[in-house]
C-alpha positions as semicolon CSV with decimal commas, in nm:
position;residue;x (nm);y (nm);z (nm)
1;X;-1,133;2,813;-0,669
2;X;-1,456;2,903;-0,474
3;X;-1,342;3,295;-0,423
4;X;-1,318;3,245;-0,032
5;X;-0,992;3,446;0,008
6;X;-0,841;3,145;0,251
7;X;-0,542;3,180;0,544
8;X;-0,307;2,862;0,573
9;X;-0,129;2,774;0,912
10;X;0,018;2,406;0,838
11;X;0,376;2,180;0,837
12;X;0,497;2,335;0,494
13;X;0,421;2,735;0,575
14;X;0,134;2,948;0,699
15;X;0,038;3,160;0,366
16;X;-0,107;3,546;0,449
17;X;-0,243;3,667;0,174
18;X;0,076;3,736;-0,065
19;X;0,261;3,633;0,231
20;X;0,445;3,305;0,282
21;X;0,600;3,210;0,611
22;X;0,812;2,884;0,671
23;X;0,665;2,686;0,936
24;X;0,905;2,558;1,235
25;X;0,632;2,369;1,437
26;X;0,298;2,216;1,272
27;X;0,055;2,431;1,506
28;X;0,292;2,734;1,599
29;X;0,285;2,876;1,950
30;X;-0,057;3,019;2,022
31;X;0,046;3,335;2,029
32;X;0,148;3,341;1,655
33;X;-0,146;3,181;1,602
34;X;-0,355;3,476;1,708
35;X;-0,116;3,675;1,519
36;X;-0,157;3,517;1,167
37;X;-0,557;3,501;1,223
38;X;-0,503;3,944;1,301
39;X;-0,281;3,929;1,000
40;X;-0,525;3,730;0,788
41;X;-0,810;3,949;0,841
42;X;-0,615;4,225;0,792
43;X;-0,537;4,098;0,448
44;X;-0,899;4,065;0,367
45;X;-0,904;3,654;0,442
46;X;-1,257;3,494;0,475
47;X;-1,180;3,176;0,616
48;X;-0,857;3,011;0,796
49;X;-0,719;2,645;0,742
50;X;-0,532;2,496;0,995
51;X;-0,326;2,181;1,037
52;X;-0,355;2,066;1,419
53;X;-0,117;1,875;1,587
54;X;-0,156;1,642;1,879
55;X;0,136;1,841;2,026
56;X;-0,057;2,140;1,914
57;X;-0,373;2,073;2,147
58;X;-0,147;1,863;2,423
59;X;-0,014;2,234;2,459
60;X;-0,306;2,412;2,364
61;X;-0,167;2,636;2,168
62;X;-0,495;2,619;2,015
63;X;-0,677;2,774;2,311
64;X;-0,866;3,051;2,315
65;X;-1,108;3,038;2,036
66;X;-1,365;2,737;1,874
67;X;-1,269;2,580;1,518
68;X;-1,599;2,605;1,305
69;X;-1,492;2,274;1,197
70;X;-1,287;2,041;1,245
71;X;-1,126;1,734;1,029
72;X;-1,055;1,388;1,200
73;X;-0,801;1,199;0,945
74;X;-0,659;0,911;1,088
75;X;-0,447;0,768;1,382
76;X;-0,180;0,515;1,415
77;X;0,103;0,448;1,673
78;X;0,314;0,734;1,623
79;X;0,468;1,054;1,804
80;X;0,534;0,849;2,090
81;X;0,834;0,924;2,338
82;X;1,000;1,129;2,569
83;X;0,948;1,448;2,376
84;X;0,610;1,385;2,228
85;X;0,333;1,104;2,398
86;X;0,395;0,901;2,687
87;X;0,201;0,636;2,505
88;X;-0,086;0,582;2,249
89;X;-0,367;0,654;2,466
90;X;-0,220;0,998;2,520
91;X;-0,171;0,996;2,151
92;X;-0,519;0,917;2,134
93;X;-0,669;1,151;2,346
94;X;-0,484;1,441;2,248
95;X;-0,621;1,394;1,893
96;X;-0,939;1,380;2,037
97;X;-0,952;1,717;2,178
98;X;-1,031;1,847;1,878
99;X;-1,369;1,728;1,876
100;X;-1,431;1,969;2,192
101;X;-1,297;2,259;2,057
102;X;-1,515;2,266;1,757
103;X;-1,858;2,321;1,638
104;X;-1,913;2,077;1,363
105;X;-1,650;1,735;1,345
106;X;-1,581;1,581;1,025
107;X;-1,475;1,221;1,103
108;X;-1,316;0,908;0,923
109;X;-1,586;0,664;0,977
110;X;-1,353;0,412;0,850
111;X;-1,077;0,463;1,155
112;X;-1,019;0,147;1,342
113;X;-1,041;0,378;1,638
114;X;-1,340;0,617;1,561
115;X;-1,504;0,499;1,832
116;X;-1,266;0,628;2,068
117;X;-1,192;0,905;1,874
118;X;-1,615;1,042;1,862
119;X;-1,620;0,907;2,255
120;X;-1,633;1,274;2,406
121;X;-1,701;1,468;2,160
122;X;-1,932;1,761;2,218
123;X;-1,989;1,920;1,855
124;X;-2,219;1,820;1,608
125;X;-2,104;1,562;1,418
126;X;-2,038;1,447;1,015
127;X;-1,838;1,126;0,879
128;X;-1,712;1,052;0,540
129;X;-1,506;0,715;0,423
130;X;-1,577;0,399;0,242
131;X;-1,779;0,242;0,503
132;X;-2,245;0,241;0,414
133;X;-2,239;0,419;0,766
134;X;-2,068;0,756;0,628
135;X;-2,252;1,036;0,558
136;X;-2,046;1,162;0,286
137;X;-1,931;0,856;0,138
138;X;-1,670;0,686;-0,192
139;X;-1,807;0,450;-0,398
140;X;-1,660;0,242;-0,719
141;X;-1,335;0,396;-0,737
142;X;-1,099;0,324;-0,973
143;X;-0,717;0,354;-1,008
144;X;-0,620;0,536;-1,300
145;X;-0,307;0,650;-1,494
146;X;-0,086;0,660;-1,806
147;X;0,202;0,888;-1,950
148;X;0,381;0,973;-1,597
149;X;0,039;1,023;-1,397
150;X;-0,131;0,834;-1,153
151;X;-0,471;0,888;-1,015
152;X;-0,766;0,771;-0,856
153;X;-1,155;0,833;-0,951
154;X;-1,488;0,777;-0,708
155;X;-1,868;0,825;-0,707
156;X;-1,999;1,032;-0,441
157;X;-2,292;0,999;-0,232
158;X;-2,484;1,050;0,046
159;X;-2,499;1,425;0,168
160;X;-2,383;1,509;-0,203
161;X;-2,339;1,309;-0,521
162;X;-2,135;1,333;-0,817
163;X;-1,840;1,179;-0,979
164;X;-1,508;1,275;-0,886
165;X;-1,128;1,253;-0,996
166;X;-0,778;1,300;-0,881
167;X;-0,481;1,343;-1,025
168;X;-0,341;1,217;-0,681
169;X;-0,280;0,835;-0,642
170;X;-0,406;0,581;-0,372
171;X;-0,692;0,555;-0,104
172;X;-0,553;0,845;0,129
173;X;-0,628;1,098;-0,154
174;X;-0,968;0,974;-0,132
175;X;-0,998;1,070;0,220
176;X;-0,856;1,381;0,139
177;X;-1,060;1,468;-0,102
178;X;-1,380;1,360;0,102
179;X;-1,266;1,591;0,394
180;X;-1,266;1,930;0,155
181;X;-1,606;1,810;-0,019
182;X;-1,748;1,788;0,393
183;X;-1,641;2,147;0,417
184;X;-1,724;2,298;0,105
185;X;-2,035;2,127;0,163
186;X;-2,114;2,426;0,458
187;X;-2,002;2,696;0,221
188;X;-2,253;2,621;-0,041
189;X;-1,972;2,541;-0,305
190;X;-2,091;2,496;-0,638
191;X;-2,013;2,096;-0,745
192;X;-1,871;2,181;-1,059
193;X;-1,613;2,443;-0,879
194;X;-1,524;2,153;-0,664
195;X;-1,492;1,920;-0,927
196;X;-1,277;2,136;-1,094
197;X;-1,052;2,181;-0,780
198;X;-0,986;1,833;-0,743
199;X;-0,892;1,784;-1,048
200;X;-0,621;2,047;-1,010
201;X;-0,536;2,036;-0,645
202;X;-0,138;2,023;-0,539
203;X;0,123;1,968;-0,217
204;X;0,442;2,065;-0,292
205;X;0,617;1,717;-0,144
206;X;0,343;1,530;-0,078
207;X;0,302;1,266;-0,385
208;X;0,413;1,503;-0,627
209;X;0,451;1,423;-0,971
210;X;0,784;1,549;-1,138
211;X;0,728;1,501;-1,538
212;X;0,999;1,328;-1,645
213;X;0,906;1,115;-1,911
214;X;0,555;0,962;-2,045
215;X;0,717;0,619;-2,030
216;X;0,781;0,604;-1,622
217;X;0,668;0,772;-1,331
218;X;0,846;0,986;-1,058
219;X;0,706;1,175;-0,761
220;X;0,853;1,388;-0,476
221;X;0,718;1,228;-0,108
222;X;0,784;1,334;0,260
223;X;0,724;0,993;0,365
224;X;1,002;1,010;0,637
225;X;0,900;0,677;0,900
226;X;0,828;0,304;0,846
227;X;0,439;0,390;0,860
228;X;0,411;0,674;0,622
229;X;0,679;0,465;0,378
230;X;0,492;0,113;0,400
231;X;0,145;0,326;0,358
232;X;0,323;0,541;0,034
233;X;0,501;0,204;-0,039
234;X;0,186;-0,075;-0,079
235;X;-0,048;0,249;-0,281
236;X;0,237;0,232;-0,574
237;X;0,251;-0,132;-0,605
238;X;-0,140;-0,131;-0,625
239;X;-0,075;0,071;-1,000
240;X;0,123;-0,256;-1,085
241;X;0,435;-0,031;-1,207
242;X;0,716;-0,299;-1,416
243;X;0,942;-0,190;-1,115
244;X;0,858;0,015;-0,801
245;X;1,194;0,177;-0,690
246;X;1,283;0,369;-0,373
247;X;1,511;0,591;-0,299
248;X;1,528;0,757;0,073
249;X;1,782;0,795;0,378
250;X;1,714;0,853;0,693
251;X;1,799;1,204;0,919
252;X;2,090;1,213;1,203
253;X;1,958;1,253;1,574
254;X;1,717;1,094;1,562
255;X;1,593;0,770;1,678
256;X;1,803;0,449;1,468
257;X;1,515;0,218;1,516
258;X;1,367;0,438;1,220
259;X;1,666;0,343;1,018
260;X;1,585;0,009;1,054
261;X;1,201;0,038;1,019
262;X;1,255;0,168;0,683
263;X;1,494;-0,027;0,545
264;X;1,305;-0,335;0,645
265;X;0,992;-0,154;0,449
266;X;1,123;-0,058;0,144
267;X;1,358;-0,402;0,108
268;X;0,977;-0,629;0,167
269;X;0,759;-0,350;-0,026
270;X;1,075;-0,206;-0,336
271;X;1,179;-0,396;-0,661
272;X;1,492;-0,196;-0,577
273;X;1,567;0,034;-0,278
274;X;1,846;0,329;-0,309
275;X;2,018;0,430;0,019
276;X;2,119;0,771;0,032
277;X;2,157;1,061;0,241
278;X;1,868;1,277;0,454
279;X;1,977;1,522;0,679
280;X;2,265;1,374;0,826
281;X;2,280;1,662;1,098
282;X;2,578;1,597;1,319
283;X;2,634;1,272;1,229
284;X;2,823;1,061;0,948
285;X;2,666;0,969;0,687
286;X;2,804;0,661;0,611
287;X;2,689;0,512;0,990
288;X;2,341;0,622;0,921
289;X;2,376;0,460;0,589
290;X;2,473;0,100;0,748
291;X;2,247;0,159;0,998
292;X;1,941;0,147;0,705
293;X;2,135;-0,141;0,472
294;X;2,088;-0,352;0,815
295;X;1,726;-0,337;0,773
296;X;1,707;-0,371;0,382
297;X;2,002;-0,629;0,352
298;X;1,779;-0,958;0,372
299;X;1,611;-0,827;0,057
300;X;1,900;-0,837;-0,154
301;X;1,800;-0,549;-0,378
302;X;1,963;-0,223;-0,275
303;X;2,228;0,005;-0,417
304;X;2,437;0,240;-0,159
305;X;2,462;0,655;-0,281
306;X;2,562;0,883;-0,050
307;X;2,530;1,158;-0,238
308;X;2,165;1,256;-0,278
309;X;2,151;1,408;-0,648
310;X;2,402;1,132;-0,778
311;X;2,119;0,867;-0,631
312;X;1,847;1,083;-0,799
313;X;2,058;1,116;-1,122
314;X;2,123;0,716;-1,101
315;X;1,731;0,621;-1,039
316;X;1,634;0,849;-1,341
317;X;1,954;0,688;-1,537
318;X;1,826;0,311;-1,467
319;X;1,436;0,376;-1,481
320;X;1,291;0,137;-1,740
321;X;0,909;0,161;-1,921
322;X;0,640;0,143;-1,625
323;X;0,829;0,229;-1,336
324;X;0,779;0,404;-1,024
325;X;1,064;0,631;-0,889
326;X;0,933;0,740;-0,559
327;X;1,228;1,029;-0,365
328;X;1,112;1,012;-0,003
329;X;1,203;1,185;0,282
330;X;1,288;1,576;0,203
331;X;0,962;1,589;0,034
332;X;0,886;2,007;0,030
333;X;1,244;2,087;0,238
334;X;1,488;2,201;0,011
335;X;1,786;2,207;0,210
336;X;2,021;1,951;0,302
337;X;2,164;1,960;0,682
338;X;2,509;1,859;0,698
339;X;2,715;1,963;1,069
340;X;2,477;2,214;1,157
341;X;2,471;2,403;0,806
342;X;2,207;2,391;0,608
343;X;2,308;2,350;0,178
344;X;2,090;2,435;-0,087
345;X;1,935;2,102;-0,218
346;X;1,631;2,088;-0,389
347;X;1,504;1,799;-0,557
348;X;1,268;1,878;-0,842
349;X;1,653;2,067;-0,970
350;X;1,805;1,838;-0,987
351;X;1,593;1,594;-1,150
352;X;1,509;1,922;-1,413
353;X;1,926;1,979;-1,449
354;X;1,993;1,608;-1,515
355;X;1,675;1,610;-1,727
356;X;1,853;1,854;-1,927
357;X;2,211;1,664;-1,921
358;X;2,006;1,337;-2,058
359;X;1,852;1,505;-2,348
């Protein structure tokens, strides 16, 4: 919105210019990372964005050059086992790396584990969050929606100060939006461009908002693990929706505890959970599926779909004045992986096709 002609490398696709490249790994190999920065300036790009991985700096694919800045989110137990962190220290200090690689850190004051997080950092360093201690910080916000939207609004202040609102729901997007404010801070972004952005700003998958109807709400999430679900989960039910339903399955090879996890989630945090099929790779669907109704079955209010669009057809057939439909798990994919072959399945279609069928 600025005019900084930007370079993305991230989990969805690195975008060049006109250019759009699916993404296999978060932080690609670091040779292809030098290549997309050549490419980038070749197309005339100002600036770079980059999503960093722990696995991306464990195997410094990252080496090689210093990050003008760089963002410190958040941390929780995650990414840990045999093919990813022998434990949550690793986790931990992996993250961490960052801060030594860059020249100015822009850290969640807020973290439970900030402290261990700034411990060796050697940059200079910047915090945003809730807490009186950030330098950037969110003030009186406010949940707000109405007609198939949800949202969230905040007073800034501190470094800068102005009011803000997203079109986004819950805390995280607060975060979020603090992070790009930190940044555009250093580029000497105009407020009201900034204001403007936010107001617009987008990820395809990522608590997307599919217009259905003014009279309930449905969204498109990659929430794909207990922790991103229960997180996704407890934001919606702060909106007080008549009914919060959730519909998700989990993907073949990979680890069942996750089936479990989930189910256990969305059975405590769901008025009504819909178990369906994710990705069932090379194995049966139906096993994954009673692998998930294990965890969800104490909660006594799930319905079993295989099929994916005849669950999303059903959620949008039952949804009742004040509801939230969340679809999580394929999020931005739009392929489903069945035996090694990957089909054609897109979600926003089919909610748009059977959009069409109910009218």
């Amino acid at each position: 919105s600025a005019g900084i002609k930007t370079g993305l490398i991230g989990t969805i696709e690195s975008i060049i210019g006109e250019k759009h490249i699916p993404s296999v790994n978060t932080t690609p190999e670091s040779y292809l990372v030098q290549k997309y920065f050549a490419d980038m300036v070749e197309a005339g790009c100002d600036c770079a964005v980059m999503e960093v991985s722990s696995q991306g700096l464990m195997l410094h694919r990252t080496q090689g050059f210093v990050f003008d800045f760089g963002i410190f989110t958040n941390i929780e137990p995650d990414h840990i086992g045999p093919n990813e962190h022998r434990d949550f220290d690793h986790y931990l200090s992996c993250k961490a790396m960052l801060l030594s690689q860059c020249k100015v850190g822009i850290v969640n004051r807020d973290d439970a584990h900030f402290e261990q997080i700034v411990e060796k950092y050697t940059c200079t360093l910047e915090t945003y969050g809730f807490s009186e201690k950030a330098d950037l910080r969110a003030e009186d916000s406010k949940l707000i929606g109405g007609k198939g939207t949800l949202g969230i609004s905040y007073n800034l202040r501190g470094l800068l100060n102005f009011p803000v609102e997203i079109d986004i729901p819950g805390k995280f997007s607060v975060y979020n939006s603090l992070t790009a404010i930190a940044v555009c801070r250093h580029f000497d972004v105009p407020v009201e461009k900034i204001v403007s952005a936010l107001g617009k700003a987008k990820v395809k998958g990522r608590i997307e908002m599919v217009k259905v109807s003014d009279d309930f709400t449905l969204m498109i999430d990659y929430a794909h693990n207990a922790m991103s679900l229960e997180s996704l989960l407890t934001t919606l039910k702060e909106y007080n929706p008549h009914r919060l339903v959730c519909l998700f399955g989990c993907g073949g090879n990979r680890s069942k505890i996750r089936r479990y996890e989930m189910g256990e989630v969305s059975g405590k945090l769901a008025d009504l959970t819909i178990i369906t099929s994710d990705n069932p790779r090379t194995e049966e669907p139906a096993a994954i599926l009673r692998d998930i109704v294990a965890g969800v079955e104490d909660a006594k209010n799930y319905e079993v779909i295989e099929n994916r669009p005849n669950a999303i057809k059903y959620a949008m057939d039952i949804a009742k004045k004040d509801d939230i439909i969340v679809l999580a798990g394929k999020g931005h994919e739009t392929y489903q992986e069945i035996m090694g072959v990957k089909h054609h399945l897109d979600e926003r279609e089919v909610v748009a096709e059977h959009l069409a069928e109910m009218r």
